[in-house]
C-alpha positions, 0 to 999 in steps of 0.5 A: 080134208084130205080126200078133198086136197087130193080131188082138188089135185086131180082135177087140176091134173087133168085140166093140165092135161086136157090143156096140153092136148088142146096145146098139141093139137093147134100145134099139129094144125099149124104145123100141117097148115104151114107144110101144106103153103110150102108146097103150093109155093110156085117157087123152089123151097129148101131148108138146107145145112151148111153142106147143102143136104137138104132137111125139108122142101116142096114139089117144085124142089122135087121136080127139079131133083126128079124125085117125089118130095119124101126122097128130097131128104138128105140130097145135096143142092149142089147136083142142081150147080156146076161146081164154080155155081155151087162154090158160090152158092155156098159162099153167099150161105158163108156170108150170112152166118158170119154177119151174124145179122139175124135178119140179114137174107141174100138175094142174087142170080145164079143158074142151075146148070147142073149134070144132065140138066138145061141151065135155066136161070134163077132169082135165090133168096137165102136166110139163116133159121136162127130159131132152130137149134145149131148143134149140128150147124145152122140151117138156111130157107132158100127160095129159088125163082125160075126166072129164064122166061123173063131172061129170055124176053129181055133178050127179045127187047134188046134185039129189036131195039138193037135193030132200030135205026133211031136213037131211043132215050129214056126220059125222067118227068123232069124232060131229063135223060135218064140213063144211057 
């Protein structure tokens, strides 16, 4: 009865374990799934702390910073800003710990236009990781979108419309005026 009890323990011991291991390594897949999407994003991609040091990020984070992405690790976001551009970067990442909203993001405009760089204009998006632990602060995904291209066609229209004689109005689907 005993020899039986103490087979019937290792069987369930090594079940366990076989169970773990196969736990470990879908978590290793995913893990190298989820790092591999990060990269082929078209867009910057940072995890940051407080200070703007940066914990994790893609390529096109790298090629802002000139760096290979494995040097990414612990430079600051703020050599990407002007000084008044990276106070108010840091502040919109302020504004989403004291919300304590855990869905809460924040969307805005802001160029890098850092030292020896060509300001170019972005779309960021930040959001506080709640899901990892705070002891030495929280943590923020943000996602930068080079949106100078699209800054420069608007420049484009308004010139040419600025450049035509007529008076041109939007019309809603009702036949009102819409706008100015």
């Amino acid at each position: 009865d005993v020899t039986m009890h103490g087979k019937l323990q290792q069987s369930l011991i090594t079940q366990n374990l076989r169970a773990s291991h196969e736990i470990i390594s879908k978590l290793e897949q995913a893990k190298s799934s989820l790092e591999k999407m990060v990269d082929r994003l078209p867009d910057m991609f940072v995890v940051c702390d407080g200070n703007g040091r940066i914990l994790n990020g893609n390529h096109v984070a790298a090629e802002l910073f000139s760096v290979d992405v494995e040097r990414l690790l612990w430079l600051s976001m703020s050599k990407l800003f002007c000084r008044e551009a990276w106070n108010i970067f840091k502040t919109k990442m302020q504004s989403l710990v004291q919300s304590n909203d855990l869905s809460k993001s924040v969307d805005f405009e802001l160029p890098l236009d850092g030292e020896d760089m060509a300001e170019r204009s972005f779309h960021w998006n930040i959001q506080v990781l709640h899901a990892i632990s705070c002891r030495r602060g929280p943590l923020f995904s943000c996602f930068g979108r080079d949106i100078t291209q699209i800054r420069a066609y608007e420049k484009q229209l308004s010139q040419i419309f600025a450049a035509i004689p007529l008076g041109i109005v939007t019309i809603d689907s009702n036949g009102k005026i819409d706008g100015p």
